[in-house]
mmJSON file of the N, C-alpha and C atoms, coordinates in Angstrom:
{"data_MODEL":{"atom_site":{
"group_PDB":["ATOM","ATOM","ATOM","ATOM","ATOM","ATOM","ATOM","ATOM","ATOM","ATOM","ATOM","ATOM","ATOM","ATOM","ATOM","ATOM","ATOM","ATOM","ATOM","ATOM","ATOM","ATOM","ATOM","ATOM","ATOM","ATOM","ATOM","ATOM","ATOM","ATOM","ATOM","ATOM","ATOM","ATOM","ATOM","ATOM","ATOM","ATOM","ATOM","ATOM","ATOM","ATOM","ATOM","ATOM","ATOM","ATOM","ATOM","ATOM","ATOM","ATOM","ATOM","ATOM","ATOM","ATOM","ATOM","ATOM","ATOM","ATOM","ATOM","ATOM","ATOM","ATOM","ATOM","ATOM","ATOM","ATOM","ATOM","ATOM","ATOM","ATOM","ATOM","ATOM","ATOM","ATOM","ATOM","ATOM","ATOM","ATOM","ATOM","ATOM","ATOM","ATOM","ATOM","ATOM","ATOM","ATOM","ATOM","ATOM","ATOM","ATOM","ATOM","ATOM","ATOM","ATOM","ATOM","ATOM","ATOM","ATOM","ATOM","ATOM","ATOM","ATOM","ATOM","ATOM","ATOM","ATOM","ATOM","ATOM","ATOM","ATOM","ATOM","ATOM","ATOM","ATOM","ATOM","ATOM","ATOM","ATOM","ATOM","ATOM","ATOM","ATOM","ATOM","ATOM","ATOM","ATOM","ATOM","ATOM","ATOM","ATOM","ATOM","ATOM"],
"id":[1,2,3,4,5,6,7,8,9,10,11,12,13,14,15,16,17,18,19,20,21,22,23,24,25,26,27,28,29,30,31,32,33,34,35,36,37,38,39,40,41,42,43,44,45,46,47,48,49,50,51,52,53,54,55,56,57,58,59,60,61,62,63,64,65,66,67,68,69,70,71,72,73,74,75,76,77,78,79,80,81,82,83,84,85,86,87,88,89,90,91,92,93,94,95,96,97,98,99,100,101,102,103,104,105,106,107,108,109,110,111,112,113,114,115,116,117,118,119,120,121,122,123,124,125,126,127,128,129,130,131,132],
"type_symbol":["N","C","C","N","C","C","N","C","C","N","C","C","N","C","C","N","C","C","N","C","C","N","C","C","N","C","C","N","C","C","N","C","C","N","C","C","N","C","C","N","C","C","N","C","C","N","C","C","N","C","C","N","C","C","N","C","C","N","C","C","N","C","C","N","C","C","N","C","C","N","C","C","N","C","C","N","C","C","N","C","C","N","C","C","N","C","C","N","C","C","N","C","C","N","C","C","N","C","C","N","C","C","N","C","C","N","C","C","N","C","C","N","C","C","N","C","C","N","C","C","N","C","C","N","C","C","N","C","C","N","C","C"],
"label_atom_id":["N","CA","C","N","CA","C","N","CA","C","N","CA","C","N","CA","C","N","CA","C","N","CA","C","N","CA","C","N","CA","C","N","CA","C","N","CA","C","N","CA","C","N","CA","C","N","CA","C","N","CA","C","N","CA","C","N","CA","C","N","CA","C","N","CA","C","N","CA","C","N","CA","C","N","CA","C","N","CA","C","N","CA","C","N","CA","C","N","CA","C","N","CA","C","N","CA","C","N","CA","C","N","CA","C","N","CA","C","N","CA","C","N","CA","C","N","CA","C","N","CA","C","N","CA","C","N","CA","C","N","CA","C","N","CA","C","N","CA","C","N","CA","C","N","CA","C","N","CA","C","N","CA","C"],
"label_alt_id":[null,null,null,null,null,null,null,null,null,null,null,null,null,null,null,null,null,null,null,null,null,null,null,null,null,null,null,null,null,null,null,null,null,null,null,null,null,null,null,null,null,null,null,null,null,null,null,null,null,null,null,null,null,null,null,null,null,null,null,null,null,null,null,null,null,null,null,null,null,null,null,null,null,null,null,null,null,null,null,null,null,null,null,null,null,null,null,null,null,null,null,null,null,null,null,null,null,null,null,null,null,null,null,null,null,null,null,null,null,null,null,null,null,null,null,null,null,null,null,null,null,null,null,null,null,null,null,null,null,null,null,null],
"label_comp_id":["UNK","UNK","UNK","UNK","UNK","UNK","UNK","UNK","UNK","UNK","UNK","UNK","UNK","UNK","UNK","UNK","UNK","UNK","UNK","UNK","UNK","UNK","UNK","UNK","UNK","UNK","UNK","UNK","UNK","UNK","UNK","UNK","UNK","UNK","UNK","UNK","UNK","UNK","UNK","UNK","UNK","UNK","UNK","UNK","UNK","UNK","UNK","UNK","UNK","UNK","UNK","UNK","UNK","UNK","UNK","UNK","UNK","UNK","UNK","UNK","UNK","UNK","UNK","UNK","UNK","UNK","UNK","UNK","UNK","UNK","UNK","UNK","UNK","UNK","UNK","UNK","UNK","UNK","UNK","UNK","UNK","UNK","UNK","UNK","UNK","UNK","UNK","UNK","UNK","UNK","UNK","UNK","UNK","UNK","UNK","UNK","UNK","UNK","UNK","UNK","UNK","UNK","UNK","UNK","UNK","UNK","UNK","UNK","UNK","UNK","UNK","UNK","UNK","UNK","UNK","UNK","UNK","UNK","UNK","UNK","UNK","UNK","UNK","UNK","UNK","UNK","UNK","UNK","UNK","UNK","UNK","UNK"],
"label_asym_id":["A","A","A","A","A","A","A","A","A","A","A","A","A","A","A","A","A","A","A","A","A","A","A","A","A","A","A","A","A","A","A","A","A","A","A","A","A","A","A","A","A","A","A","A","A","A","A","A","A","A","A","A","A","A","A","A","A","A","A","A","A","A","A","A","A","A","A","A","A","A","A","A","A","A","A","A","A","A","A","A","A","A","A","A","A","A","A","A","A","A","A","A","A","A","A","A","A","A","A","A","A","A","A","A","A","A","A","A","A","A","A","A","A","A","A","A","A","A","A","A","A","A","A","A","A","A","A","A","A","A","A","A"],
"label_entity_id":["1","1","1","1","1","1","1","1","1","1","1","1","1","1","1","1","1","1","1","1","1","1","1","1","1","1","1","1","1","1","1","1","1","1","1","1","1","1","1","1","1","1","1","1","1","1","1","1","1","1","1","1","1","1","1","1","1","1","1","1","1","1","1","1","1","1","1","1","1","1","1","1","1","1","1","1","1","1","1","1","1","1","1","1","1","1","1","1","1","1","1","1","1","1","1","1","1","1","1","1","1","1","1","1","1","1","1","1","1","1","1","1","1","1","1","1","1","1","1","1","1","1","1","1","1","1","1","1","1","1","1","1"],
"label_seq_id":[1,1,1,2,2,2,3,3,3,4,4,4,5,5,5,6,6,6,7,7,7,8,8,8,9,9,9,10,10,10,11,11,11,12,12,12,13,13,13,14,14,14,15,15,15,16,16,16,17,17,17,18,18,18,19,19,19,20,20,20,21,21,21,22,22,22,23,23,23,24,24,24,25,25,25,26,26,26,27,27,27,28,28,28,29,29,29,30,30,30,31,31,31,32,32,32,33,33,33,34,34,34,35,35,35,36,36,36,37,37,37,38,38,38,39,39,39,40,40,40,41,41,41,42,42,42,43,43,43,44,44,44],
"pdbx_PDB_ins_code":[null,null,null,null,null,null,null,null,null,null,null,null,null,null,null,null,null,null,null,null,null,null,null,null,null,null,null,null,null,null,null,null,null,null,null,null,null,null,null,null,null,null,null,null,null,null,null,null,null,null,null,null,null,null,null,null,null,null,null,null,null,null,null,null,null,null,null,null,null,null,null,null,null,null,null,null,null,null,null,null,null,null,null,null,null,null,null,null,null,null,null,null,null,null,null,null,null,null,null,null,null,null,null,null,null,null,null,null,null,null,null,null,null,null,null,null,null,null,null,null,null,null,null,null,null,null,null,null,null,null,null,null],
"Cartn_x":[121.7,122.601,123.479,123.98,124.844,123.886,122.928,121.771,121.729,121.701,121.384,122.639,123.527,124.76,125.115,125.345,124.579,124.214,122.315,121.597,121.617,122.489,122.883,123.872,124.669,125.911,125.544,124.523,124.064,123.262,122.661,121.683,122.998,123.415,124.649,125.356,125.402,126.507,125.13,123.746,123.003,122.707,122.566,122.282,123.527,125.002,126.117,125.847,125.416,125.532,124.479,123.334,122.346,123.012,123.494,123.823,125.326,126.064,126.705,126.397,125.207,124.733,123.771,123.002,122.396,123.743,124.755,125.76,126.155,126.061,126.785,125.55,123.874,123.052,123.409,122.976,123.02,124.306,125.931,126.568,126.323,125.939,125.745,124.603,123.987,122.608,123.365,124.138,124.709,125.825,126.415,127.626,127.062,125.731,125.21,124.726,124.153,124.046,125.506,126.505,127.771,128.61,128.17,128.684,127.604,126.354,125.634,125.868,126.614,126.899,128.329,129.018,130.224,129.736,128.985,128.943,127.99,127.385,126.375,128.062,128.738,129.36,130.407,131.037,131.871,130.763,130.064,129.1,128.993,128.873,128.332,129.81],
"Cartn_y":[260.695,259.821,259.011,259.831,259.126,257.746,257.938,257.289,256.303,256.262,255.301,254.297,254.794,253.99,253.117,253.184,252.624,251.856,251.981,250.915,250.103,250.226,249.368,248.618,248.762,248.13,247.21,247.459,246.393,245.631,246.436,245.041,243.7,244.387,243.532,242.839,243.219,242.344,241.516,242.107,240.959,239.975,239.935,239.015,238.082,238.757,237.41,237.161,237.341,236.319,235.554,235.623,234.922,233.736,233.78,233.106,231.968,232.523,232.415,230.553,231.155,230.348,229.502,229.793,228.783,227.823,228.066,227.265,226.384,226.608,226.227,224.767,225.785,224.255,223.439,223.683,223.051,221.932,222.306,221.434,220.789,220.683,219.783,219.045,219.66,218.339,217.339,217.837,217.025,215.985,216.391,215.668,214.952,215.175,214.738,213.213,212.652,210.988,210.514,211.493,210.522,210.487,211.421,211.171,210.435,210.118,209.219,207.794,207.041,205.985,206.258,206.738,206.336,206.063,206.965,206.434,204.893,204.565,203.39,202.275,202.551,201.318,201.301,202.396,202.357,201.487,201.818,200.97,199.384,199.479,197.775,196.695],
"Cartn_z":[-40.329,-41.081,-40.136,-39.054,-38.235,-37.414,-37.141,-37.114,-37.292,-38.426,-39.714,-39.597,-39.785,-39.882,-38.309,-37.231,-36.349,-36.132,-36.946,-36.555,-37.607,-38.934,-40.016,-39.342,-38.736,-37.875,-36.925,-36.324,-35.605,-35.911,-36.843,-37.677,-38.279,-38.537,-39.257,-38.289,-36.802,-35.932,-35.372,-35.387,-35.199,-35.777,-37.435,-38.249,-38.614,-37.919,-38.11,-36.855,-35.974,-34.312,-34.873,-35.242,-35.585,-36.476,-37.546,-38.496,-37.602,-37.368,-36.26,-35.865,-35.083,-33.769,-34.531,-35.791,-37.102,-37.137,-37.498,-38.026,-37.042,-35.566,-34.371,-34.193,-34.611,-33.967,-35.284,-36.493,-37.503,-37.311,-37.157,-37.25,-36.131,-34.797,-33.654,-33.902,-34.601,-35.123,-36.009,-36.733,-37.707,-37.331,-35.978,-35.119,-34.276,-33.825,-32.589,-32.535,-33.969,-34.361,-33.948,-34.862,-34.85,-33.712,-32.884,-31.19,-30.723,-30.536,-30.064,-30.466,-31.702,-32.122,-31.799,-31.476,-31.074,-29.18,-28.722,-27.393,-26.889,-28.042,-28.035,-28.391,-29.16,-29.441,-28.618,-27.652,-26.548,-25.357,-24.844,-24.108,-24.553,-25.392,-26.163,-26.226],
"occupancy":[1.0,1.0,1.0,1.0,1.0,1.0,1.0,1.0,1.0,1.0,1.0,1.0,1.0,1.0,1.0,1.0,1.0,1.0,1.0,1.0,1.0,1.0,1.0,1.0,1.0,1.0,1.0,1.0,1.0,1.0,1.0,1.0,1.0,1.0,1.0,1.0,1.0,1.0,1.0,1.0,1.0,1.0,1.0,1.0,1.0,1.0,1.0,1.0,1.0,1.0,1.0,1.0,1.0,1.0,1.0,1.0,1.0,1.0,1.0,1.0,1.0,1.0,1.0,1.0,1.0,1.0,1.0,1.0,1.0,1.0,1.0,1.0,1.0,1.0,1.0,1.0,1.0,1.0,1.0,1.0,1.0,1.0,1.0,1.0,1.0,1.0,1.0,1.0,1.0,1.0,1.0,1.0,1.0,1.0,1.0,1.0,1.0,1.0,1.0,1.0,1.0,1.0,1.0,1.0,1.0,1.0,1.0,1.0,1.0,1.0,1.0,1.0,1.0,1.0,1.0,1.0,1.0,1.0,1.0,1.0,1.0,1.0,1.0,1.0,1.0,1.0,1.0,1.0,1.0,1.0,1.0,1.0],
"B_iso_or_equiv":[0.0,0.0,0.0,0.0,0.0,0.0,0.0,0.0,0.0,0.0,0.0,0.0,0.0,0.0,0.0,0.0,0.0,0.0,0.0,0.0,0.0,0.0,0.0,0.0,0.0,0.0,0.0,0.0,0.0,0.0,0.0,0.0,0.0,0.0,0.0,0.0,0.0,0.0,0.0,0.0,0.0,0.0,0.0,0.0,0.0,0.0,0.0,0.0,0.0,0.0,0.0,0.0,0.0,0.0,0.0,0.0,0.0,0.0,0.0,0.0,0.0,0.0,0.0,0.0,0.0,0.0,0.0,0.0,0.0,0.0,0.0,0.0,0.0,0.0,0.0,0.0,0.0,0.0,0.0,0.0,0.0,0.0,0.0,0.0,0.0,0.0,0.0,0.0,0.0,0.0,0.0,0.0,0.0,0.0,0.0,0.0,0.0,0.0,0.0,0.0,0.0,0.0,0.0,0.0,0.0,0.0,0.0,0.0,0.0,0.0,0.0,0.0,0.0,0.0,0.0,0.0,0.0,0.0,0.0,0.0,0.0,0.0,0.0,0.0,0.0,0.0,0.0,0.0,0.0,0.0,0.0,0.0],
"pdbx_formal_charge":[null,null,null,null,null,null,null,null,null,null,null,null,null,null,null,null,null,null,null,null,null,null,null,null,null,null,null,null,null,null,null,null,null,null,null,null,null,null,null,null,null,null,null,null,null,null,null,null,null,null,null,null,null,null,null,null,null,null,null,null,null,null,null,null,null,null,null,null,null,null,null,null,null,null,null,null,null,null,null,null,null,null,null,null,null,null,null,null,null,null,null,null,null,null,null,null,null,null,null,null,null,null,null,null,null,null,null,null,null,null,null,null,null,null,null,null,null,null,null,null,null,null,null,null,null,null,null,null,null,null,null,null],
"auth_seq_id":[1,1,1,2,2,2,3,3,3,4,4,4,5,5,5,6,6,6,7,7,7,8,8,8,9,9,9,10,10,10,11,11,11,12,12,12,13,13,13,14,14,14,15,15,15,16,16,16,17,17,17,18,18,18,19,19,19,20,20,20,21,21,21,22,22,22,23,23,23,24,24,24,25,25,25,26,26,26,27,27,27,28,28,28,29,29,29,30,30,30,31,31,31,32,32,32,33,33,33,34,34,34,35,35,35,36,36,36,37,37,37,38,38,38,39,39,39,40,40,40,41,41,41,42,42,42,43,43,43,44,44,44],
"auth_comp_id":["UNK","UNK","UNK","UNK","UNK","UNK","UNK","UNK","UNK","UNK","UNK","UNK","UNK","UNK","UNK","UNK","UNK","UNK","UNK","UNK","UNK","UNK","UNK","UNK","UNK","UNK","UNK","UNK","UNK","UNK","UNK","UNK","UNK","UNK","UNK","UNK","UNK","UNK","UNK","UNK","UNK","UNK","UNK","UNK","UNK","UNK","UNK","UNK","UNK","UNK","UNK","UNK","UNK","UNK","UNK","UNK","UNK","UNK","UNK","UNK","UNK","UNK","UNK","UNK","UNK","UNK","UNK","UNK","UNK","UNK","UNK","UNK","UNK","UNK","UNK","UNK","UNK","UNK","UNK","UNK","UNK","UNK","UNK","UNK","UNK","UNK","UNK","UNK","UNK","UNK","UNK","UNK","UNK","UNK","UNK","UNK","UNK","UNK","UNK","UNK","UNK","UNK","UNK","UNK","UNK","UNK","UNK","UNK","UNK","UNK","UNK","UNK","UNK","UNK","UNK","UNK","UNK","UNK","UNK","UNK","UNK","UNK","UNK","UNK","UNK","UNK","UNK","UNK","UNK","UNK","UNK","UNK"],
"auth_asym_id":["A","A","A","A","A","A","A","A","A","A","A","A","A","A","A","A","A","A","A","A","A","A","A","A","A","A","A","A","A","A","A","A","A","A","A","A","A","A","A","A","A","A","A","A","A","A","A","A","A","A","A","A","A","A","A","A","A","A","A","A","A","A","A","A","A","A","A","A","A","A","A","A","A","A","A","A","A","A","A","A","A","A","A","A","A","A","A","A","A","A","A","A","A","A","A","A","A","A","A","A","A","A","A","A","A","A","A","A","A","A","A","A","A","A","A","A","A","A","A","A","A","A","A","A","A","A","A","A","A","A","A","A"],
"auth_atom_id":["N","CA","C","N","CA","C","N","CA","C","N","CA","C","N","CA","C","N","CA","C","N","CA","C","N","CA","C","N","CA","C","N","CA","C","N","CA","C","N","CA","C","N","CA","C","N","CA","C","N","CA","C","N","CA","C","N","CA","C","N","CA","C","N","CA","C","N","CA","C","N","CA","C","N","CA","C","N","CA","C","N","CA","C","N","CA","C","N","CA","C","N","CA","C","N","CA","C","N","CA","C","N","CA","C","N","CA","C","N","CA","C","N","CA","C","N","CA","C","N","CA","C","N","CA","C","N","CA","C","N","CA","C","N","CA","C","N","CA","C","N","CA","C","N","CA","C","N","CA","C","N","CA","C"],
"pdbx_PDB_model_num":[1,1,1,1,1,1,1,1,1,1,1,1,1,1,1,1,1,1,1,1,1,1,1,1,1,1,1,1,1,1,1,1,1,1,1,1,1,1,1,1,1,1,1,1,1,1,1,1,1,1,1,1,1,1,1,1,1,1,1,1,1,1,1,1,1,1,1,1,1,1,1,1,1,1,1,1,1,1,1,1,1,1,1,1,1,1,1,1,1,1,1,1,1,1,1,1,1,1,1,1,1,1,1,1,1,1,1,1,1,1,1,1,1,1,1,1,1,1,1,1,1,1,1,1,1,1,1,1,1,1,1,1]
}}}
C-alpha cells in the first residue's frame, strides 16, 4: 500500500510537469507569430 501511494504521487507530479511544459510550448507557439511581427516591424 505504501507502495502504491508513492508511485500514485509521482505519477501525479509527472503528469503536472508534463501538462506544465504542454502549457509553456502551447502558449509560445501562440506568442511566437506575435513576437515575430513585432520584430519584422521594428526592422522595417
Amino acid at each position: 500500500m505504501k507502495w502504491y501511494k508513492i508511485f500514485t504521487s509521482l505519477v501525479n507530479k509527472l503528469s503536472n510537469l508534463t501538462s506544465l511544459t504542454t502549457l509553456k510550448i502551447c502558449s509560445s507557439l501562440i506568442l511566437l507569430p506575435n513576437e515575430l511581427s513585432n520584430l519584422i516591424s521594428l526592422t522595417t
